[in-house]
Phi, psi and omega in degrees: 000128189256131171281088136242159198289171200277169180247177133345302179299323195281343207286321176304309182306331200292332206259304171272000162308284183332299180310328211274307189284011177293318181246030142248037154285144177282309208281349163013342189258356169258151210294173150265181196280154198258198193295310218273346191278323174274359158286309182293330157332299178264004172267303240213345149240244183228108173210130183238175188201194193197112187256173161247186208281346169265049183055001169284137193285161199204337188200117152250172171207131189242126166236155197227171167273182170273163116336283169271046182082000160245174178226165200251134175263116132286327176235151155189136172196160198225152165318134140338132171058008127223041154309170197039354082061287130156350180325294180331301179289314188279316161344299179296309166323306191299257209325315194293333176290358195255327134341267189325305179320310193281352192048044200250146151282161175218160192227177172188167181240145189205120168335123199275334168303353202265067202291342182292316164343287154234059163261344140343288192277299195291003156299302184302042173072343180283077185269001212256081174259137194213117174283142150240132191269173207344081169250020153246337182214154183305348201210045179206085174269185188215162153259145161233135204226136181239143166230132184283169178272158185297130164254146192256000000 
């Protein structure tokens, strides 16, 4: 499996990945983000991705900037049958070193039921935890998990 940033080209695949892992979301009845966010998305923020030997995309992950200079890992998500995998991590690698590079702080929002999750990130540094209760809908709360920037 090859780690690179995503082109210009990759935003369908990457976009029908997105839909297809979406739905082992518990909130799964609200949309995932569409063709046109990932087009803008693979121009213009931090997105890597993971192919296989036949050029297929399998896996991305995005981080985008802020206003005040951090940037939010919004997404990661890898195909069916090959999760757990360790794909999910060399993905979280790639940005954070792109992260590191930029001297950025980061941040990410994460289901507080997701324990595999965030025993994950905080192995990555997001040690900074602040429950919000209904932050994106009244019956969806989040952890916001911050990792400071890195020195190297």
């Amino acid at each position: 499996m090859k780690i690179r940033r995503a082109e210009t080209n990759d935003f369908l695949p990457i976009a029908a990945l997105d839909r297809a892992a979406w739905g082992r979301n518990r909130n799964a009845d609200y949309i995932p983000d569409g063709e046109h966010a990932w087009r803008i998305w693979v121009e213009h923020a931090q997105v890597f991705c993971a192919e296989d030997e036949n050029a297929v995309v399998q896996g991305a992950i995005l981080g985008f900037l802020c206003e005040n200079g951090a940037y939010c890992v919004h997404k990661v998500f890898v195909a069916d049958g090959l999760r757990k995998g360790g794909i999910g991590s060399k993905l979280f690698s790639a940005l954070l070193a792109e992260i590191d590079r930029k001297g950025a702080d980061c941040f990410l929002t994460v289901d507080p039921h997701n324990s595999a999750a965030l025993a994950l990130y905080e192995k990555w540094g997001f040690t900074d935890k602040a429950f919000v209760s209904g932050y994106y809908r009244e019956t969806e709360d989040r952890y916001v998990l911050a990792r400071p920037k890195q020195t190297r």
